[in-house]
C-alpha positions in Angstrom: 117.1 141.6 142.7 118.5 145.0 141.6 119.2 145.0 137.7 122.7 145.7 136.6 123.1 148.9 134.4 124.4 148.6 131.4 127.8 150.1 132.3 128.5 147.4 134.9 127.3 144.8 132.6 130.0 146.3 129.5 132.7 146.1 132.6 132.3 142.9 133.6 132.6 141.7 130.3 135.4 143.6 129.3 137.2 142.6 133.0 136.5 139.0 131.7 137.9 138.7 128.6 140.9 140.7 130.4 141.5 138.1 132.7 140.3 134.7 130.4 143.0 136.1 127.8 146.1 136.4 130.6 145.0 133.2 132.1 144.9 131.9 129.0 148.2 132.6 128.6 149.6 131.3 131.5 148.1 127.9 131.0 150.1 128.2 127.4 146.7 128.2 125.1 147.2 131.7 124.4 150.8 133.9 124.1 150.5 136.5 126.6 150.1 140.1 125.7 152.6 142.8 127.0 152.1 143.6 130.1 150.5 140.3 131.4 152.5 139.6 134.9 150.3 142.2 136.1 146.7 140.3 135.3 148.6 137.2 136.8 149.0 138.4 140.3 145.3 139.4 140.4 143.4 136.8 142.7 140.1 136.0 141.4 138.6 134.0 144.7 137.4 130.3 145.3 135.5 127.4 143.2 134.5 124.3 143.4 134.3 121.1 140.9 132.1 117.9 141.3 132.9 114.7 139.3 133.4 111.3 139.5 136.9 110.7 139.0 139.2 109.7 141.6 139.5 112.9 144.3 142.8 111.9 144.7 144.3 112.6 141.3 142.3 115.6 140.4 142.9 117.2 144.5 146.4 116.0 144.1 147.1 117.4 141.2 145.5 120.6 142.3 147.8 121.1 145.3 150.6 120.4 143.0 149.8 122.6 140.5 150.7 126.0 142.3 148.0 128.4 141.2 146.5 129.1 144.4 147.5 132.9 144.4 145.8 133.0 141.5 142.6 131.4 142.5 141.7 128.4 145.0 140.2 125.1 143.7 138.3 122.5 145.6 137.5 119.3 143.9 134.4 117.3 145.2 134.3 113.7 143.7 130.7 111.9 143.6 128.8 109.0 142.8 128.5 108.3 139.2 124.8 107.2 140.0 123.6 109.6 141.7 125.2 112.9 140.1 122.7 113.8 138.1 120.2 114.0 140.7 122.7 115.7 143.4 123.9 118.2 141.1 120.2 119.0 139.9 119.7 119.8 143.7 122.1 121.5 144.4 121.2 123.6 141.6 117.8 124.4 142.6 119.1 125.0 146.3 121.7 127.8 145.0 124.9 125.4 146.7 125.6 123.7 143.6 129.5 123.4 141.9 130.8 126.3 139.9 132.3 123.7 137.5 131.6 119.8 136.3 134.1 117.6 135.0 132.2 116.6 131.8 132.6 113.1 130.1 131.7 113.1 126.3 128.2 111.6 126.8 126.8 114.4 129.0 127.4 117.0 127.0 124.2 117.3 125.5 122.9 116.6 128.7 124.2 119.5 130.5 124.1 122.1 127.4 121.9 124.1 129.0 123.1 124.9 132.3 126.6 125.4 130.9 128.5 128.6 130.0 130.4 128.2 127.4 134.2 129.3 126.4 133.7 132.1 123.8 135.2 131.6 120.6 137.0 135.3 120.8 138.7 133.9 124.1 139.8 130.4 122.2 139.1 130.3 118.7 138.5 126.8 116.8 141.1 126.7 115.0 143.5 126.7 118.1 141.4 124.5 120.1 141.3 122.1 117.1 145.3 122.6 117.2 145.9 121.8 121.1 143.2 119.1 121.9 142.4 115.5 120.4 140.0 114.9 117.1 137.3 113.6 119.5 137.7 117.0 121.8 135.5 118.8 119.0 132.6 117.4 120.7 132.7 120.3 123.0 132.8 122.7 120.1 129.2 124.7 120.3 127.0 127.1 118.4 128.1 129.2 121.0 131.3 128.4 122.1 133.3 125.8 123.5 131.2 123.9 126.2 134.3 121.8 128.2 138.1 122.3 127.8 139.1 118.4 128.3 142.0 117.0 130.0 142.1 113.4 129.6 140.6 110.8 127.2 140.5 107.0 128.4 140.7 104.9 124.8 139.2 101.7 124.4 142.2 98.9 123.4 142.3 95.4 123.2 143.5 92.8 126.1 145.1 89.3 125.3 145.7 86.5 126.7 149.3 85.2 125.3 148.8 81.5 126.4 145.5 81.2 124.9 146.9 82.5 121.4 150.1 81.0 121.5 148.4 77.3 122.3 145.9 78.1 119.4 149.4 78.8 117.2 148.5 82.5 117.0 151.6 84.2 116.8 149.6 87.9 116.7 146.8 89.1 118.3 144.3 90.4 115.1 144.1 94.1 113.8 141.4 93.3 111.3 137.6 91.8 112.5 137.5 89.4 109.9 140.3 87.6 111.3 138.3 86.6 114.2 136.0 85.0 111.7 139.0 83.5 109.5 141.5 82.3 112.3 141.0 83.3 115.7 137.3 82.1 117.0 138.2 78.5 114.8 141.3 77.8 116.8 140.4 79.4 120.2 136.5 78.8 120.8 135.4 75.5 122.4 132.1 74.5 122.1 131.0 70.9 123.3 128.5 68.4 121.5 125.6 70.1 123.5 126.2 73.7 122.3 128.0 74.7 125.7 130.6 77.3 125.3 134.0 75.9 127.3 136.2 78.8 126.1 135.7 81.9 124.1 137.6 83.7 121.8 135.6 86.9 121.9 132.5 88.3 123.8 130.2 89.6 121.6 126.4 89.4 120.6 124.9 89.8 124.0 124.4 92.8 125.8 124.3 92.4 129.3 127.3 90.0 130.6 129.5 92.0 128.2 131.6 94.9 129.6 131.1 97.9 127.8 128.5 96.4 125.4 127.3 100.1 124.4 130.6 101.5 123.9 131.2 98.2 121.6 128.8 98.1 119.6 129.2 102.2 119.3 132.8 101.9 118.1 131.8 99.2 115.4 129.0 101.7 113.9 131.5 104.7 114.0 134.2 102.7 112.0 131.4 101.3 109.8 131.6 105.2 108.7 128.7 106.5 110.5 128.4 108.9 113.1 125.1 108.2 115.2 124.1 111.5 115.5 125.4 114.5 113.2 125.8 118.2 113.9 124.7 120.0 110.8 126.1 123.6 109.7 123.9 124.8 111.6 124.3 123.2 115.2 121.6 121.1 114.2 121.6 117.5 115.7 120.2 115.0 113.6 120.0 111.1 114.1 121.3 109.1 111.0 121.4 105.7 112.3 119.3 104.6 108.7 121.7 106.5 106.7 124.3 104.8 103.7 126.9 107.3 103.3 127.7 106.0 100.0 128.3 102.4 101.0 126.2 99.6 99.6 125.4 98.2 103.2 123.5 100.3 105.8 127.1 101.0 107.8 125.1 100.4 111.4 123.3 97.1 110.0 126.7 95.9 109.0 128.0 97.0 112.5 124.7 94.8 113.8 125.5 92.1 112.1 128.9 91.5 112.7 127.6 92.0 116.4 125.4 89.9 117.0 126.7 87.0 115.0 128.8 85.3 117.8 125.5 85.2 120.1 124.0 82.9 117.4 123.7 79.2 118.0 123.4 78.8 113.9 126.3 80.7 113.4 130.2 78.7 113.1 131.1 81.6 114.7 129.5 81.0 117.9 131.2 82.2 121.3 128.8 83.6 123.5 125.8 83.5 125.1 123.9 84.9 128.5 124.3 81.9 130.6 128.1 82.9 130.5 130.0 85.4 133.5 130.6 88.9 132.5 133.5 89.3 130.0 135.8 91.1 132.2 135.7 88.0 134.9 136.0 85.7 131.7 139.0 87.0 130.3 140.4 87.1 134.4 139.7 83.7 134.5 141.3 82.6 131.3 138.0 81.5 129.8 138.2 84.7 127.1 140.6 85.1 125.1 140.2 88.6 124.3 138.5 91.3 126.0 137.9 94.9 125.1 138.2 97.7 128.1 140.3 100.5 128.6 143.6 102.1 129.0 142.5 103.0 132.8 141.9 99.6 133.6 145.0 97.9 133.1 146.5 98.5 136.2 143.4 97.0 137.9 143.5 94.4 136.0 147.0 93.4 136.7 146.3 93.7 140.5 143.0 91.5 139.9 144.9 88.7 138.8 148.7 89.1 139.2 149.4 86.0 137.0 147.3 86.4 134.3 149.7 86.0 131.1 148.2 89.2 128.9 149.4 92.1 126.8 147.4 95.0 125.3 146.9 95.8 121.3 145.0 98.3 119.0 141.5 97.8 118.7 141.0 95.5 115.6 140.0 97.4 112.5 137.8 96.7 109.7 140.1 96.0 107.4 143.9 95.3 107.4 146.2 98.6 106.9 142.8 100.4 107.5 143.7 104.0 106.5 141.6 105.8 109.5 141.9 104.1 112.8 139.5 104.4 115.4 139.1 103.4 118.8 136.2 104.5 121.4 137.4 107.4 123.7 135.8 107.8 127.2 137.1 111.9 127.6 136.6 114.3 130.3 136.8 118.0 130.0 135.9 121.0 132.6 133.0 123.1 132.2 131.5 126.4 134.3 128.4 126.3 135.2 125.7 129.4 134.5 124.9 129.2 138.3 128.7 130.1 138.9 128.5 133.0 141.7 132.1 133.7 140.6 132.4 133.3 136.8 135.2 134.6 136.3 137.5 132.9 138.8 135.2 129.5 137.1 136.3 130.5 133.7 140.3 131.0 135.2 140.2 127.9 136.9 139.4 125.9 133.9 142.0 127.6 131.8 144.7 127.1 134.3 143.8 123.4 134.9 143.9 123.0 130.8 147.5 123.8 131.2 150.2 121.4 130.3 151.7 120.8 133.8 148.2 120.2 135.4 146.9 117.9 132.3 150.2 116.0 132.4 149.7 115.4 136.4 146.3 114.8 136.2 147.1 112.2 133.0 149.8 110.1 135.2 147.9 110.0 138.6 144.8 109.0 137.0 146.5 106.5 134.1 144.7 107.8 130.9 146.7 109.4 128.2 146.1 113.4 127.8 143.9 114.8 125.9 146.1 117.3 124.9 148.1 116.7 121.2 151.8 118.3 122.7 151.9 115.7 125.8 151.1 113.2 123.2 153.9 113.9 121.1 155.7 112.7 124.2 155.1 109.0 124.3 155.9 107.5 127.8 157.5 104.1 127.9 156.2 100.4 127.8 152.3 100.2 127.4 151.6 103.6 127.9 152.8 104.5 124.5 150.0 102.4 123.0 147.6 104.1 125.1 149.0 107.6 123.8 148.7 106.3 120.1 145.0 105.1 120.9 144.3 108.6 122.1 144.7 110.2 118.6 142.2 107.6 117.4 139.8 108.1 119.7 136.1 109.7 119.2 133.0 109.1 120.5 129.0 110.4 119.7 126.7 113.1 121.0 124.6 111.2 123.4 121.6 112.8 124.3 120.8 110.5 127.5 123.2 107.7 128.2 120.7 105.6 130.3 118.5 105.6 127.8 120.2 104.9 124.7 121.4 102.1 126.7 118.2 100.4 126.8 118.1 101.7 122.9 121.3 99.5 122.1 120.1 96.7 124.3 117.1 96.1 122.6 118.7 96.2 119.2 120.7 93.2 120.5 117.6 92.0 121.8 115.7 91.8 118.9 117.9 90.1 116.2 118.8 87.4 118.9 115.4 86.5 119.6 114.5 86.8 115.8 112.0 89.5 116.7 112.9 92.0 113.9 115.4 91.5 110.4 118.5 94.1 110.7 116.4 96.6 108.3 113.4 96.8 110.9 115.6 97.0 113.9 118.0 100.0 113.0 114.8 101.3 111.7 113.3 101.1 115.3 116.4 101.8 117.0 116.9 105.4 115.0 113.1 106.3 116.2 114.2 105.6 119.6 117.1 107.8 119.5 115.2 110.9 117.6 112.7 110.4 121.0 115.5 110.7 122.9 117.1 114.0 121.2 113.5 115.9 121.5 113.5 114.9 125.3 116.5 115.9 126.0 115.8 119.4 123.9 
């Protein structure tokens, strides 16, 4: 291949940074310097973007949004199981995307076949101003690796006639209030230790929905990150760590777990022999179930005469002065294997727009991830959704699959009495630091 001289190198930056910075404008990240109409009617070409979420919001919202003269966008939706492998392919055959919708536990993942947003095209400081808390995720040594355009927030389903037969007037907003009042006037266990009705899934790993993301979300509002990014971009795994608190924060997160998988325990409302949580709470034999904002539509369809309503996630304490919630986010990112980067990098900037993000947001049912749509809260259940949003964050994941199995066996081992909670975070925090120098 004929090496570029230095010249067209220095221009194609420069032509870059001309067009990222009027684009960037348009899409109302960036005000627009004099002049810009002209860089608008330029037309950069044609990309494409693979994901898995629904082709029919992101290609509708595509042919809505209007910015074909500016550059055309085809979306490809795939299989969530096999896109890793189809996109590595792809790759190595030269036909691969020219952008990835990126959800926040493939970000480490992909690092290194990403380009990422400069910080002289979009500083932090705006970014940090437009997007969600949990958004900084993308932020990079380098740049930004994903602009994001929705986030999916973990919430809390009920089922009214359950709490309202127990004499619950409110669903809980605090964890120990399962222990206090809701498991003792909900959860029905018979003579021989059978479970008849539930007033929460948790403890087990497998026949509960979104065990990972669970169990995640009670470590993060123990006050502990999972992994941290150092001054220096520098990941480090501090599962072990205190932070000041007299309790290892994930061995109090463990704990609290685990306990309603454990026979010995008065809390006791769940075990293996029981259906998956989601077809529990469906059925009326759960009384709470923890999912997300995207699935309450499904959920209505599912079961059209299921009496529930939707809440904050519970908290660890009443009035708890930081809420969080577990986020499930997607953002856009170009690809280093681009053949066109700089209609890639236009593309993403356009689509990180407030008109596409807002389309995109309703078709697909998941608040947006930017902070001016949020300001405008839609009506009805929605509005908690958009709320949840702002609480939302998540953790660098080096490889999902495999701190699946990481989580699972932490489960695994205080259930089957295999390890003490010291031991298994112990073992649990090797695991993951395995996992980070694979992935690196």
């Amino acid at each position: 291949m004929k090496q570029k001289s230095i010249f067209e190198i220095v221009l194609m930056v420069v032509f870059f940074f001309f067009i990222a910075y009027a684009v960037l404008g348009f899409a109302g990240i960036a005000p627009l310097p004099g002049g810009g109409k002209d860089e608008e009617n330029i037309y950069l070409g044609s990309v494409v973007i693979w994901g898995t979420a629904p082709s029919v919001a992101i290609s509708d919202a595509i042919d809505a949004a209007g910015f074909e003269k500016k550059v055309k966008v085809s979306y490809v939706q795939k299989n969530t199981a096999t896109f890793d492998r189809d996109l590595t392919e792809a790759l190595a055959n030269g036909v691969g995307p020219d952008i990835v919708l990126l959800s926040e536990d493939l970000i480490l993942r992909y690092q290194n076949r990403i380009q990422p947003i400069p910080y002289a095209t979009l500083p932090i400081d705006r970014f940090k101003a437009l997007f969600i808390q949990e958004a900084e995720l993308y932020l990079g040594n380098d740049g930004i690796a994903a602009l994001p355009l929705t986030v999916d927030p973990m919430v809390m389903y009920w089922n009214r006639d359950l709490f309202s037969s127990a004499g619950i007037i409110n669903p809980p907003t605090s964890w120990s209030q399962f222990i206090d009042e809701v498991v003792p006037k909900i959860t029905m266990v018979d003579y021989g230790a059978k479970i008849k009705r539930s007033a929460i899934a948790f403890g087990e790993f497998d026949n509960v929905t979104h065990a990972k993301d669970i169990i995640s979300l009670l470590i993060l509002q123990a006050g502990n990150p999972i992994i941290l990014v150092g001054a220096d971009g520098a990941l480090e795994v501090v599962l072990e760590e205190r932070f000041g608190y007299d309790v290892v924060p994930a061995q109090e997160a463990l704990k609290y777990y685990t306990q309603f998988s454990d026979p010995s325990q008065d809390v006791y409302s769940w075990n293996r022999s029981l259906p998956l949580s989601e077809s529990a709470f469906l059925s009326s034999d759960l009384a709470v179930y923890f999912g997300y904002a995207s699935e309450y539509k499904e959920m209505k369809r599912k079961n059209p005469h299921l009496n529930f309503d939707v809440a904050d996630m519970p908290q660890r304490e009443v009035g708890a002065k930081q809420k969080i919630t577990f986020g499930k986010m997607r953002g856009l990112s170009v690809l280093k294997a681009t053949k066109n980067p700089n209609a890639a990098f236009a593309a993403v900037m356009l689509m990180s727009g407030p008109d596409f993000i807002s389309t995109v947001s309703r078709l697909m049912g998941v608040p947006p991830a930017r902070k001016d749509l949020l300001s405008k809260k839609p009506e009805q259940e929605n509005a908690l959704f958009y709320q949840l949003a702002l609480q939302s964050r998540a953790w660098l994941d080096p490889l999902p699959e495999t701190t699946s199995a990481i989580f699972r066996g932490m489960t695994e081992d205080i259930l089957s009495k295999r390890a003490n909670f010291a031991d298994t975070i112990e073992t649990a925090a090797r695991k993951l630091e395995n996992a980070l120098r694979i992935k690196r």
